[in-house]
DSSP file (Angstrom, degrees, kcal/mol; ACC not computed):
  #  RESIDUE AA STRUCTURE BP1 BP2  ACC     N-H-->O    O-->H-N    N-H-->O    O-->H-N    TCO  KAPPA ALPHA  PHI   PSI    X-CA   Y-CA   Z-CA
    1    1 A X              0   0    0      0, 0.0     2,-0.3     0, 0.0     0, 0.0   0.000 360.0 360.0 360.0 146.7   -8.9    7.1  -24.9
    2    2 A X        -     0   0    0      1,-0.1    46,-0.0    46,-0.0     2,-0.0  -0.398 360.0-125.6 -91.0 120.2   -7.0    5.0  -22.1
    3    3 A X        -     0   0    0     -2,-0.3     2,-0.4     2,-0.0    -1,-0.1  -0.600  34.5-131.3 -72.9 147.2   -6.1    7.1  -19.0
    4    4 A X        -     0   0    0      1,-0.1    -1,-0.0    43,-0.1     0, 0.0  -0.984  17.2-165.7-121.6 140.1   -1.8    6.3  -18.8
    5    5 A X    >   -     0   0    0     -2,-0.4     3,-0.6    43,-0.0    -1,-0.1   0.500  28.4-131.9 -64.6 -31.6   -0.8    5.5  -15.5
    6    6 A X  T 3   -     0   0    0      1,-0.3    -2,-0.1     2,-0.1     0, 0.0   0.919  66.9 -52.6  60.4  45.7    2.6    6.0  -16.3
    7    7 A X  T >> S+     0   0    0      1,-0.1     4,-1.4     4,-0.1     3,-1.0  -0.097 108.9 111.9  97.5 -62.1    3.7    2.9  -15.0
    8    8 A X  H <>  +     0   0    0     -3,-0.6     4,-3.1     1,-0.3    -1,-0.1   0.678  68.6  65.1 -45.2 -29.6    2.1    3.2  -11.1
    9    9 A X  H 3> S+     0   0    0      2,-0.2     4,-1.5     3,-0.2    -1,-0.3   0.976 106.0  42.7 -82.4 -47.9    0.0    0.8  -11.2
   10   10 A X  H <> S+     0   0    0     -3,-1.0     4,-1.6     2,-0.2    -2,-0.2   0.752 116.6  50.9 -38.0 -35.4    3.0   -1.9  -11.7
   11   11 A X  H  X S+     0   0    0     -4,-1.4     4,-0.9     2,-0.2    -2,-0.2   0.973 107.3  48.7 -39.3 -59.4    4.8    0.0   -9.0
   12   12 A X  H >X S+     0   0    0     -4,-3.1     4,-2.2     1,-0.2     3,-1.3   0.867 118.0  49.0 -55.8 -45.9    1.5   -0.2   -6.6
   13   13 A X  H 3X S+     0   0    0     -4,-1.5     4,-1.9     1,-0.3     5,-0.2   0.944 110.6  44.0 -61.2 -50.3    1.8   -4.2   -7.7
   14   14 A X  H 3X S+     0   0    0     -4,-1.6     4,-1.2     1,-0.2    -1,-0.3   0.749 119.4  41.8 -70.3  -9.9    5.5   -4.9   -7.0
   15   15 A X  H <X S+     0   0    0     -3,-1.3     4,-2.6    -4,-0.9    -1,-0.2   0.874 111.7  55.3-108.5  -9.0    5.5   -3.0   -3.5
   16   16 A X  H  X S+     0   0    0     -4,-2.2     4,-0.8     2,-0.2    -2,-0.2   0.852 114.8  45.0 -39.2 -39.4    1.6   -4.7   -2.5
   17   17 A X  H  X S+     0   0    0     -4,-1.9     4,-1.0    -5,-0.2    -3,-0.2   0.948 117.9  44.7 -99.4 -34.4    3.8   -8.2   -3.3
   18   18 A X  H >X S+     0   0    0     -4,-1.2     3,-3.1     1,-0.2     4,-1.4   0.976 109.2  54.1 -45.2 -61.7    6.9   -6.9   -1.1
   19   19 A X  H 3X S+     0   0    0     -4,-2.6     4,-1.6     1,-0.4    -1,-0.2   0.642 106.0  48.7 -98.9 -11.6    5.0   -5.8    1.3
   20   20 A X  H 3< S+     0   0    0     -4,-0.8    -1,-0.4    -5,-0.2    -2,-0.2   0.729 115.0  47.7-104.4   0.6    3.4   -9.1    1.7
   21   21 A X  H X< S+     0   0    0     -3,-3.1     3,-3.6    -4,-1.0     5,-0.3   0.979 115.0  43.0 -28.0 -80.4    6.7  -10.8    1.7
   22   22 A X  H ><>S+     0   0    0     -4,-1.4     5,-1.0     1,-0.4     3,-0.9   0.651 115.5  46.8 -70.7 -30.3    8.3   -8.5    4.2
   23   23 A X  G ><5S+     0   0    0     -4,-1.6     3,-0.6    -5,-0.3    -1,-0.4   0.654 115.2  55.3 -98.6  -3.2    4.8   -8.3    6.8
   24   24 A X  G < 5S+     0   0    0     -3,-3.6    -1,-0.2     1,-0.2    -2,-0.2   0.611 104.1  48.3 -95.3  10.9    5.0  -12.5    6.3
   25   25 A X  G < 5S-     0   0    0     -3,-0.9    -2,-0.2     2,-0.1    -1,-0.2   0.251 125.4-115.0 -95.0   5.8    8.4  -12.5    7.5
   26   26 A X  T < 5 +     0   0    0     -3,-0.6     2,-0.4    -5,-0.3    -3,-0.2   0.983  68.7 139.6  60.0  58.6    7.1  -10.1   10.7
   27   27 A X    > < -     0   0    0     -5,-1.0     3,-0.9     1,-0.1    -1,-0.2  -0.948  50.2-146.9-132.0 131.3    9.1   -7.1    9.5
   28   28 A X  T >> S+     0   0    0     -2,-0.4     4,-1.3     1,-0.2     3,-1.0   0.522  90.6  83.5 -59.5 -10.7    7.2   -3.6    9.9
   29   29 A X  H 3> S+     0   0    0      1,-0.3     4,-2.9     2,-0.2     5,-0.5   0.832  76.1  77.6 -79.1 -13.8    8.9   -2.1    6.9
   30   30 A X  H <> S+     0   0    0     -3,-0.9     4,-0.8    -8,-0.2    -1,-0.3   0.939  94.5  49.9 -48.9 -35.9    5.7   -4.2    4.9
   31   31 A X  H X>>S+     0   0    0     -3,-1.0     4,-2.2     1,-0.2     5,-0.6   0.955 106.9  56.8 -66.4 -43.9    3.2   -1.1    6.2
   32   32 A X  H 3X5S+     0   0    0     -4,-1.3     4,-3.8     1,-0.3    -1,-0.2   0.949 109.3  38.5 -40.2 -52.7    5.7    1.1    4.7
   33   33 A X  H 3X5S+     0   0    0     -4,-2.9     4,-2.5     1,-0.2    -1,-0.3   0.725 116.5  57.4 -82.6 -14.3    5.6   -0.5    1.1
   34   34 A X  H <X5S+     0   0    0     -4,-0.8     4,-1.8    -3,-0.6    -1,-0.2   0.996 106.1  47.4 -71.1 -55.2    1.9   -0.8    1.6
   35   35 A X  H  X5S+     0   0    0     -4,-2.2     4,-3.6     2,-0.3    -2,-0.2   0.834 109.8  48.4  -2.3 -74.1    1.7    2.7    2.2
   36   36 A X  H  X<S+     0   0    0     -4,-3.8     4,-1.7    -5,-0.6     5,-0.3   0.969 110.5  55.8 -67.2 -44.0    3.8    3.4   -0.8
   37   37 A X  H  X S+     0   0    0     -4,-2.5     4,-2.5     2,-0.2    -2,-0.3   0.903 112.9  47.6 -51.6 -39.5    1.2    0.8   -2.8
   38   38 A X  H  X S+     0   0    0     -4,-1.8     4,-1.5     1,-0.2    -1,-0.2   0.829 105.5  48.9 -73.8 -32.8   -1.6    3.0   -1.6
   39   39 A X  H >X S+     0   0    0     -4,-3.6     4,-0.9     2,-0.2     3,-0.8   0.960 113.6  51.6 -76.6 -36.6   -0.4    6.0   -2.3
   40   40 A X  H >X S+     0   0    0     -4,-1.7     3,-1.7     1,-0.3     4,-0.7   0.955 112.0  45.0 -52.3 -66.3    0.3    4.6   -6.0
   41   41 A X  H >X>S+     0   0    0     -4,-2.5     4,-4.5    -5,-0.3     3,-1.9   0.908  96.2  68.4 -67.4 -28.7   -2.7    3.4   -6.5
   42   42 A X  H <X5S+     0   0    0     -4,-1.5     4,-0.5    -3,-0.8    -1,-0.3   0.837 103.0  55.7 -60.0 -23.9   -4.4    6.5   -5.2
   43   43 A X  H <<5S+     0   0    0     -3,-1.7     4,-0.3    -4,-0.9    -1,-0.2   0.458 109.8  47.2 -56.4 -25.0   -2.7    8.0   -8.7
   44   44 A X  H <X5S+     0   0    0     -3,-1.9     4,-1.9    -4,-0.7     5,-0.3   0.801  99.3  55.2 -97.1 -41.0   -4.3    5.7  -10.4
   45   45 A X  H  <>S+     0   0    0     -4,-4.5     5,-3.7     8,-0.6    -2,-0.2   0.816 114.4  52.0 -75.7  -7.8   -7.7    5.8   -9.1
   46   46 A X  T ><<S+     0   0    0     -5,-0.6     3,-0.6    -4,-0.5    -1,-0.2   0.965 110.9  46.2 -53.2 -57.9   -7.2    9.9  -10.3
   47   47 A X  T 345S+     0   0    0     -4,-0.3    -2,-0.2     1,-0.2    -1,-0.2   0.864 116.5  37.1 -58.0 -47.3   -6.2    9.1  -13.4
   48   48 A X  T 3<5S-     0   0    0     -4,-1.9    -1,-0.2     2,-0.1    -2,-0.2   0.211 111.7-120.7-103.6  23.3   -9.0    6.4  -14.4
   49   49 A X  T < 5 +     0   0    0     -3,-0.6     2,-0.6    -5,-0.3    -3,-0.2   0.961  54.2 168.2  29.8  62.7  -11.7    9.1  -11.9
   50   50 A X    > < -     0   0    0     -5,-3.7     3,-0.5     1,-0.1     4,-0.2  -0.754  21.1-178.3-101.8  79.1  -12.1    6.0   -9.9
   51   51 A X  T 3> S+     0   0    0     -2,-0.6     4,-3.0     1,-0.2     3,-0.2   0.790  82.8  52.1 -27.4 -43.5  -13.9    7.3   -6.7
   52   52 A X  H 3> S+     0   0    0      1,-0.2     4,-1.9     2,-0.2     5,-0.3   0.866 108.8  42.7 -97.8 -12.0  -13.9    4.2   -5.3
   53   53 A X  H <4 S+     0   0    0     -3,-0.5    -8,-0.6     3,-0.2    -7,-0.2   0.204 110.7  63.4 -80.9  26.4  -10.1    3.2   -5.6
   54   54 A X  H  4 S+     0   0    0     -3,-0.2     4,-0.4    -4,-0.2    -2,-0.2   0.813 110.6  35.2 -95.5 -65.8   -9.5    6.8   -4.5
   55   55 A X  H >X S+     0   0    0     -4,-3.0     4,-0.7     2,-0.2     3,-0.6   0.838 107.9  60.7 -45.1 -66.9  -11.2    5.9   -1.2
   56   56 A X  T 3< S+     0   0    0     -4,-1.9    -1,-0.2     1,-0.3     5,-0.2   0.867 109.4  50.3 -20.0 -65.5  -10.1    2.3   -0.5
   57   57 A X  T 3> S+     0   0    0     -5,-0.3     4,-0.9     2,-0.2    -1,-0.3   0.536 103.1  51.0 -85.2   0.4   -6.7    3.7   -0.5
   58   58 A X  T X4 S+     0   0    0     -3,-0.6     2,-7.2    -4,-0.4     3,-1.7   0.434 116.6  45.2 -76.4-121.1   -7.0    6.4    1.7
   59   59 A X  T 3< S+     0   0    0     -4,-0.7    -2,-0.2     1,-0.3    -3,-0.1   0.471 118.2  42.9 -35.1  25.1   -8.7    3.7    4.3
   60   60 A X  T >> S+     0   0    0     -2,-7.2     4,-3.8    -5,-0.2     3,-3.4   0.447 109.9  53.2-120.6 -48.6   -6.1    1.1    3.6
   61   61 A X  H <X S+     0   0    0     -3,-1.7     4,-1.0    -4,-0.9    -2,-0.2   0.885 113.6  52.0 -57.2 -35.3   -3.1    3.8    3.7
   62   62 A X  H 34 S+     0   0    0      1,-0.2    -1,-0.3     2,-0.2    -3,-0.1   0.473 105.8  54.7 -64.0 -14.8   -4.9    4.5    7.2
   63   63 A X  H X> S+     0   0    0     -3,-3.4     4,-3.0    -5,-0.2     3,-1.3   0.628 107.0  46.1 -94.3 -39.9   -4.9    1.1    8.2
   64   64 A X  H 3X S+     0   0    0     -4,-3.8     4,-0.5     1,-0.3    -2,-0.2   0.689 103.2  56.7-115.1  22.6   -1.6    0.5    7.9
   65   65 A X  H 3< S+     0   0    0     -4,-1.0     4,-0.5    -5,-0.2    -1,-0.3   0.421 109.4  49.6-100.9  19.7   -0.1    3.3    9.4
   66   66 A X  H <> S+     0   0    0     -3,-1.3     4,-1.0     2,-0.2    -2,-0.2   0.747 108.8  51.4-100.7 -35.0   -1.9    2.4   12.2
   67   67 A X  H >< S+     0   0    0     -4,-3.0     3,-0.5     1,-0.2    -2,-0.2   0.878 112.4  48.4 -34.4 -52.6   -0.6   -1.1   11.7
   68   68 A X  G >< S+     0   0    0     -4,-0.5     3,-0.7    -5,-0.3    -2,-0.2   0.772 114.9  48.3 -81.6 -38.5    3.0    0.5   11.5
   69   69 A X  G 34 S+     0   0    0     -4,-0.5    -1,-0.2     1,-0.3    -2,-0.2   0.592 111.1  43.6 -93.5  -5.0    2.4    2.5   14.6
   70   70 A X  G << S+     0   0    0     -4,-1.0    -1,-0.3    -3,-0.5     2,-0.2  -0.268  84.8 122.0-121.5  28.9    1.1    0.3   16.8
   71   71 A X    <   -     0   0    0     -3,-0.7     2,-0.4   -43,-0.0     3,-0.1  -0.738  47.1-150.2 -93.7 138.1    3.6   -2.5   16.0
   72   72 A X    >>  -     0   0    0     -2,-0.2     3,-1.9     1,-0.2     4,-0.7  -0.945  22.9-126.3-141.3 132.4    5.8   -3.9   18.9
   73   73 A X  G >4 S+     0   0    0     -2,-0.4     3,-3.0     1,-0.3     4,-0.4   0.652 109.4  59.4 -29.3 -80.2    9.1   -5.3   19.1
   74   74 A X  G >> S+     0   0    0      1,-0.3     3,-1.3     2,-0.1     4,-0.6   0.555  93.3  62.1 -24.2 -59.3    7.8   -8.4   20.9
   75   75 A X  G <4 S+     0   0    0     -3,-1.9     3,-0.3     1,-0.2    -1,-0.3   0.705  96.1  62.3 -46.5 -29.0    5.3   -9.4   17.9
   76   76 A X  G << S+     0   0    0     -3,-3.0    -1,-0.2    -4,-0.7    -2,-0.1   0.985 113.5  37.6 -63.6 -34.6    8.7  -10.0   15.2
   77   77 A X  T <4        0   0    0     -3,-1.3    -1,-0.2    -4,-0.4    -2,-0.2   0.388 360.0 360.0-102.9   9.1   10.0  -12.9   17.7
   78   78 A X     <        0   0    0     -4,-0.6    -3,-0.1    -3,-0.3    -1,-0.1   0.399 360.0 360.0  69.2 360.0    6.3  -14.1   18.4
């Protein structure tokens, strides 16, 4: 039987492809929706007992709120 995602793993895709809009237009809210892609996917790798998309997305959700926290007004207008 098929582990059901209930849909999150098509969330985690559509805010991964926002979020790589919104951080190639230089807007910070892209960590945000990355964030939200990581935690999504971290639902999934539970669901399918995927250790290693468990992990990944704690160390990517950790990357980019460090991305998001260390982001500076100067960088949008380059």
């Amino acid at each position: 039987m098929h582990p059901h995602f209930y849909g999150l793993d098509w969330l985690a895709m559509i805010f991964s492809l926002l979020a790589l809009s919104l951080l190639g237009q230089k807007n910070r809210l892209g960590f945000i929706c990355f964030m939200a892609a990581n935690t999504c996917w971290l639902f999934v790798g539970w669901r399918a007992a995927s250790i290693a998309i468990v992990l990944g997305n704690l160390v990517f959700f950790a990357a980019n709120l460090r991305g998001y926290r260390r982001w500076k007004i100067g960088l949008a207008t380059g």
